[in-house]
LODREN-416898 format. One line per field, with one value per residue (C-alpha): residue number from 1; y, x, z. Coordinates in steps of 0.05 Angstrom, whole numbers, plus 5000, padded with zeros to 4 digits. Each point is the difference from the previous one (the first is absolute). Layout:
BEGIN
n = NUM:...
yy = Y:...
xx = X:...
zz = Z:...
***
This chain:
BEGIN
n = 1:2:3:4:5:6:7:8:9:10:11:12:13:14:15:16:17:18:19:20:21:22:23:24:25:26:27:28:29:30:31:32:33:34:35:36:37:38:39:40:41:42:43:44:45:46:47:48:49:50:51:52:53:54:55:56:57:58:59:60:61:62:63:64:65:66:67:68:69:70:71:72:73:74:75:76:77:78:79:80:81:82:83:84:85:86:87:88:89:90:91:92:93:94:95:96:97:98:99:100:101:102:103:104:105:106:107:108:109:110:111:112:113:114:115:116:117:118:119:120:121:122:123:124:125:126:127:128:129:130:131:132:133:134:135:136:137:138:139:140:141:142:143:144:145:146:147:148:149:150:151:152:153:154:155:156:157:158:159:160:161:162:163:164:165:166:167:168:169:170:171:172:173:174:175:176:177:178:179:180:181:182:183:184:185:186:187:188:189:190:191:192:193:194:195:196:197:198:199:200:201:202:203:204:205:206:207:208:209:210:211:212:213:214:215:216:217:218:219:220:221:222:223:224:225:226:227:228:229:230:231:232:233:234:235:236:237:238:239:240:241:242:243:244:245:246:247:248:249:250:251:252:253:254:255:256:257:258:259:260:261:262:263:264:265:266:267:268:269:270:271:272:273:274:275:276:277:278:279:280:281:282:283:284:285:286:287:288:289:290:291:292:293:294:295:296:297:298:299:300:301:302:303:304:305:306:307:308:309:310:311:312:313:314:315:316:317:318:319:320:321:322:323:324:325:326:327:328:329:330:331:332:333:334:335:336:337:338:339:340:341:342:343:344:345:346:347:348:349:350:351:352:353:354:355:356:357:358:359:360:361:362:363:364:365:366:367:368:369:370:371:372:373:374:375:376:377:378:379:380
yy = 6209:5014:5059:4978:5031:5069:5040:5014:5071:4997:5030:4998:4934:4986:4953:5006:4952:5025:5008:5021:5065:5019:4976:5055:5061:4993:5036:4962:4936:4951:4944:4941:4967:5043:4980:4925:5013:5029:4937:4957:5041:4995:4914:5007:5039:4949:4939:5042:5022:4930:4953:5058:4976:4934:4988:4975:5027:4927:4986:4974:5031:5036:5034:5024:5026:5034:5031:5026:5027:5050:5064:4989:5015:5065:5021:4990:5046:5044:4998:5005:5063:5035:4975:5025:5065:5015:4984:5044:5066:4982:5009:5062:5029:4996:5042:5054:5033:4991:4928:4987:5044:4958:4929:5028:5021:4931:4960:5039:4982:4934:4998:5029:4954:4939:5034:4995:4935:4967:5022:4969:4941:4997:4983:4939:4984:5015:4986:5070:5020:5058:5041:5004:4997:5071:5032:4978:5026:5061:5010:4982:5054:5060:4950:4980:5039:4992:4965:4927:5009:5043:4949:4942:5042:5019:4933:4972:5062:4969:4929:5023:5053:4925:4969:5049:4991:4930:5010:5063:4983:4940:4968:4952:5046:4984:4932:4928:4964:4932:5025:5058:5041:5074:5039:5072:4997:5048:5053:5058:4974:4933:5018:5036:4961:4943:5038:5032:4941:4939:4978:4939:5050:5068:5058:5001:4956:4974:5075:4998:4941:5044:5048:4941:4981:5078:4997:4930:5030:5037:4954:4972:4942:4985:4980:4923:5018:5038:4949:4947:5053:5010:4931:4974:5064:4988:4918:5021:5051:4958:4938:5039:5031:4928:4963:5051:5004:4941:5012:5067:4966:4950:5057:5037:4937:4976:5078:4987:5030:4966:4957:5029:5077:4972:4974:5058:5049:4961:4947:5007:4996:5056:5021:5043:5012:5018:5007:4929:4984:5058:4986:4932:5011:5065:4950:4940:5059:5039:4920:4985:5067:4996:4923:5019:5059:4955:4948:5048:5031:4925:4975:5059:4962:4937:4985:4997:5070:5031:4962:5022:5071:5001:4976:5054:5055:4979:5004:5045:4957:4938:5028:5008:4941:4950:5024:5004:4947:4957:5001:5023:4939:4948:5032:4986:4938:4973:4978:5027:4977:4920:4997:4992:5048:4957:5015:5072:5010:4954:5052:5056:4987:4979:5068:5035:4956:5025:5068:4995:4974:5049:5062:4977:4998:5055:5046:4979:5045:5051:5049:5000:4954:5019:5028:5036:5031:5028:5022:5044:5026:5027:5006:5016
xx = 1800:4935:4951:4935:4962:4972:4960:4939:4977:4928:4945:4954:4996:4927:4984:4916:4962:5025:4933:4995:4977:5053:5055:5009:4951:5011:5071:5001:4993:5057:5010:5015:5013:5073:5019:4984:5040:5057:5003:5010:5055:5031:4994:5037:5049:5011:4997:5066:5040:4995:5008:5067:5029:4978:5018:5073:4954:4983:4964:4932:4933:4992:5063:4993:4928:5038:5040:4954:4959:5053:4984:4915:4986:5031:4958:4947:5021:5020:4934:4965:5028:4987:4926:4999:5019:4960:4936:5027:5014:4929:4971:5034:4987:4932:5023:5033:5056:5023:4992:5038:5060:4990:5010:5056:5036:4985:5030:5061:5005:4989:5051:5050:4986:5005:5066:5036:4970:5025:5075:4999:4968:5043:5053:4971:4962:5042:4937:4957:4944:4982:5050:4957:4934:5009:5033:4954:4947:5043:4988:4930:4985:4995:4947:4953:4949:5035:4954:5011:5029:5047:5023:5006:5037:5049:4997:5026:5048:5035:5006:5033:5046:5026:5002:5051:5034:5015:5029:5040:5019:5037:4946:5044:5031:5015:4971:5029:4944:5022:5005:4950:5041:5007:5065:4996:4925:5024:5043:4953:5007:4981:4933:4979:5012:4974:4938:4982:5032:5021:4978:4966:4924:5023:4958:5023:4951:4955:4968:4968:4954:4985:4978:4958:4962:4984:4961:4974:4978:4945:4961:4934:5031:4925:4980:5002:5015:5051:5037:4991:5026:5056:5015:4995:5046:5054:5006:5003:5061:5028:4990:5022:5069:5021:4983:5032:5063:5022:5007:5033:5052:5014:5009:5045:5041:5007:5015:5065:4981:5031:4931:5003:4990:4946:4964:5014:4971:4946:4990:4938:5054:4989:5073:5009:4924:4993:4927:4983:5008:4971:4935:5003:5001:4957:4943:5004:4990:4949:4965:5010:4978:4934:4987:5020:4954:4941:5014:5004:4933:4960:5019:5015:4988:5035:5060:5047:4986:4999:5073:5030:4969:5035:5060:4995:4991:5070:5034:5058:5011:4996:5051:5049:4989:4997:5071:5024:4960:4989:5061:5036:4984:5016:5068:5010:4977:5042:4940:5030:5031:4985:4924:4953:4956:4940:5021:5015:4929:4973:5051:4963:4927:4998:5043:4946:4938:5036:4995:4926:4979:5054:4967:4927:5007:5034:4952:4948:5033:5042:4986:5070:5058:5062:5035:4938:4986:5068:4987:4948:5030:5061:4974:4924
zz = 0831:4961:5036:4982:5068:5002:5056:4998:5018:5032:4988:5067:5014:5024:4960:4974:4962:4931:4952:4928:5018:5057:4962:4950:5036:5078:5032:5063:4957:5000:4933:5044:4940:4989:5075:4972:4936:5053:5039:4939:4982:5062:4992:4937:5026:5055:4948:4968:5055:5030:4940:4989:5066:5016:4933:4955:4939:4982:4928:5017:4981:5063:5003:4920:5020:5071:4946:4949:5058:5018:5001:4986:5071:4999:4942:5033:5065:4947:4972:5055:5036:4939:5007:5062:4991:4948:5042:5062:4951:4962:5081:5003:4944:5015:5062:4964:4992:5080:5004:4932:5028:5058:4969:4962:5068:5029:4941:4994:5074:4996:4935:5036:5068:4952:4969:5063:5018:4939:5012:5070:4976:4944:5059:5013:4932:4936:4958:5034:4967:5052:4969:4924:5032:5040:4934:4962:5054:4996:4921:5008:5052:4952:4950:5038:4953:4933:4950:4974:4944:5017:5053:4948:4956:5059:5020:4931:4996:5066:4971:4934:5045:5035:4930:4981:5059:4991:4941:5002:5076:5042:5022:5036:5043:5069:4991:5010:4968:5025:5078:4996:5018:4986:5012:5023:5021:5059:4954:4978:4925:5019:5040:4947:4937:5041:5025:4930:4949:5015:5066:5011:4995:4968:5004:4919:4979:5056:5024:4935:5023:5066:4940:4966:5061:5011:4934:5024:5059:4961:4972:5029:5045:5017:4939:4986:4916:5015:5040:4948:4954:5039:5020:4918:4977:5056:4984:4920:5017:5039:4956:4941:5027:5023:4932:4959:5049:4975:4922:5016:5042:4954:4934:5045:5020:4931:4977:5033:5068:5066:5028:5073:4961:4952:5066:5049:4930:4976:5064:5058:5054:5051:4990:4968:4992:4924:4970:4983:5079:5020:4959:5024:5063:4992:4966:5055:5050:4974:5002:5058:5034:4962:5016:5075:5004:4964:5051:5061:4976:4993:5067:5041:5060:4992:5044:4954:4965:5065:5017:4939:5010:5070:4969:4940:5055:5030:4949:5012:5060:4969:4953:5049:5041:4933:5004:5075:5027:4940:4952:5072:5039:4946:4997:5072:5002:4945:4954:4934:4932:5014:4989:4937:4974:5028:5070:5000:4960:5067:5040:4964:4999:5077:5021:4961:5029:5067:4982:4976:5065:5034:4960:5007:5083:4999:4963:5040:5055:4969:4940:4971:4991:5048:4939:4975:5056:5011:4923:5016:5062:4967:4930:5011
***
């Protein structure tokens, strides 16, 4: 099954009226608008999960746009946990020296709590996530204060270090790619090719988005230009790696090469996740954080921010749950593999309305999540 869920790792989660000026100068400030970005994520990744088991894989519109979307909400999880460790190491580095050795000791904690939490949830959920996100927390510990560039170009280095992989490796070991199933996930080799390579999220390539959003992390967020800039330059990437995936599969094909290696090379599938999908999906989530966090900031107020905010605070729970409860619970009620796309989107976008109205009472008593707040009990 397709992972497209991700937790969140939160920041305090007061929740101010976000202005122009606290956005990008005050510490205690939180950008409601990535919480808001967080919760759509998590509705996409509930659109997938349940169109994937409620589902035969029909061929209507809905169920080609439920498969194109695979793998777009975890770029932007990806993204975003980058963003939001840049912003906590810029805090502390206005602290000094004590408070950056500080937030390094906390992420490696929190890398290594999500570690082990991925490998138990990989028990019940052969499409983890948990596992990459605390390695890739784990790599990102020691750069919290490495400059952009350096980042990008590290970044880059990672996705042409998978590249190479691909090609001078099996990337189709261990898998069954018509039952999704992958042999020897439990056998040392198989954890850790599937961690590193070929899982269905790899930390070879998807850390280097982490990386991405830590550059994205330090730009001015409060500025309205720079969120149109951002939002134009993500839809052109993204527009341009899909039109020109196309053309390249169709050379390769008529060079001779097999069409399911000409898609899975030059293809915006999210497995294997060569460039072209990862600047697709890189682009449509650098959009959609910057149109969430313009949104967040012109109605700070409104219901509906604040109820996707909530929801976007939960995260990590909601993770788990989509699963457990969600994906769970239509297992044991037998609603699976006979319905149309329309109905699991339905499915989908009234679990998540639940949530939202779940997440906004919720918050209105407690600080953290259930999940979150075990986070930051064991992890700080």
């Amino acid at each position: 099954m397709h992972a497209e869920g991700e937790p969140t790792d939160p920041e305090s989660l007061a929740v101010p009226v976000v202005t122009r000026a606290a956005t990008q100068s005050s510490p205690a400030t939180r950008i409601v608008g990535f919480d808001v970005a967080r919760s759509l994520a998590i509705f996409g990744m509930a659109v997938i999960h349940f169109n994937l088991v409620m589902t035969d894989g029909g061929s209507s519109w809905l169920q080609w746009m439920a498969d194109r979307a695979a793998g777009r909400p975890a770029a932007v999880f990806m993204i975003l946990a980058g963003i939001g460790i840049a912003i906590r190491s810029r805090r502390a580095a206005e602290q000094g020296a004590v408070a950056i050795h500080r937030a390094r000791r906390v992420l490696i904690r929190r890398g290594m709590f999500f570690l082990l939490c991925g490998f138990v949830f990989l028990t019940v959920w052969p499409g983890d996530i948990l596992r990459v996100y605390g390695v890739s927390f784990l790599i990102a510990a020691p750069l919290l204060l490495l400059p952009s560039r350096p980042l990008l170009i590290l970044a880059a280095s990672i996705i042409a270090v998978f590249v190479g992989m691909v090609f001078l490796l099996d990337f189709s070991a261990g898998w069954d790619f018509k039952t999704l199933h992958y042999a020897g996930l439990w056998t040392a080799q198989g954890a850790t090719r599937n961690l590193l390579f070929n899982g269905f999220r790899a930390v070879f390539p998807w850390t280097a988005l982490l990386l991405m959003g830590m550059c994205l992390g330090r730009i001015d967020w409060s500025s309205q230009a720079v969120r149109r800039t951002t939002i134009l330059c993500g839809l052109m990437v993204t527009t341009i790696a899909e039109v020109i995936s196309r053309p390249l599969v169709a050379m390769a094909i008529s060079a001779g090469n097999p069409s399911a290696d000409a898609v899975a090379v030059f293809g915006t599938d999210s497995l294997p996740a060569m460039p072209l999908f990862l600047l697709s999906a890189g682009g449509l989530a650098c959009a959609v954080i910057a149109c969430s966090v313009g949104c967040a900031e012109a109605r700070p107020r409104g219901l509906i921010i604040r109820s996707l905010a909530a929801t976007g605070q939960t995260a990590f729970t909601w993770y788990i749950a989509h699963v457990v409860v969600g994906v769970g619970g239509l297992y044991a009620i037998g609603f699976v593999q006979r319905h149309t796309s329309l109905l699991a989107l339905a499915t989908a976008t009234g679990a998540f309305a639940l949530a939202m109205f779940s997440s906004h009472v919720y918050r209105r008593r407690f600080r953290y999540g259930p999940l979150e707040w075990v986070l930051r009990r064991v992890a700080g």
